[in-house]
N, C-alpha and C positions, 0 to 999 in steps of 0.2 A: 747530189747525194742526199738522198733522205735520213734525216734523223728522227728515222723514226726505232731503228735499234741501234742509234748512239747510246752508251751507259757513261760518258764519258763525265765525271762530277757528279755521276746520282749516288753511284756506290760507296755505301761505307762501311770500313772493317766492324769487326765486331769486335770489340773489346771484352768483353766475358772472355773470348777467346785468347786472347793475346795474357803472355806470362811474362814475370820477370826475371831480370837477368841474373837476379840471384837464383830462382828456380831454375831455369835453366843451368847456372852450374852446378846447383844439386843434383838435376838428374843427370851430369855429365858425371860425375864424380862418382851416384851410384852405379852407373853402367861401370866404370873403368874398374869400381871395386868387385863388382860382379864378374864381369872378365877373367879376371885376376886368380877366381876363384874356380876358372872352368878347367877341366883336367883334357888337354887336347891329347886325342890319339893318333899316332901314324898308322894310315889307313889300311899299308900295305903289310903290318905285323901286326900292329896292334900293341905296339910299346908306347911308351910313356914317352912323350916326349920330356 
């Protein structure tokens, strides 16, 4: 087998990228408050649920 398109050990993440896990529950946190906030309708009348 040629390794010539092995990446195996070259590749490394990108850390600018990567967040922490307290931002990550921030944005879990504002999603759920967001939600919270969405007025769902029944499709079929159009009432409130």
């Amino acid at each position: 087998m040629s390794p010539h398109f092995c990446k195996v050990g070259k590749i490394k993440p990108n850390f600018n990228k990567l967040i922490s896990l307290k931002e990550i529950e921030k944005r879990i946190s504002n999603f759920v408050e967001d939600m919270t906030k969405v007025d769902f309708q029944d499709q079929k009348n159009g009432a409130t649920i």
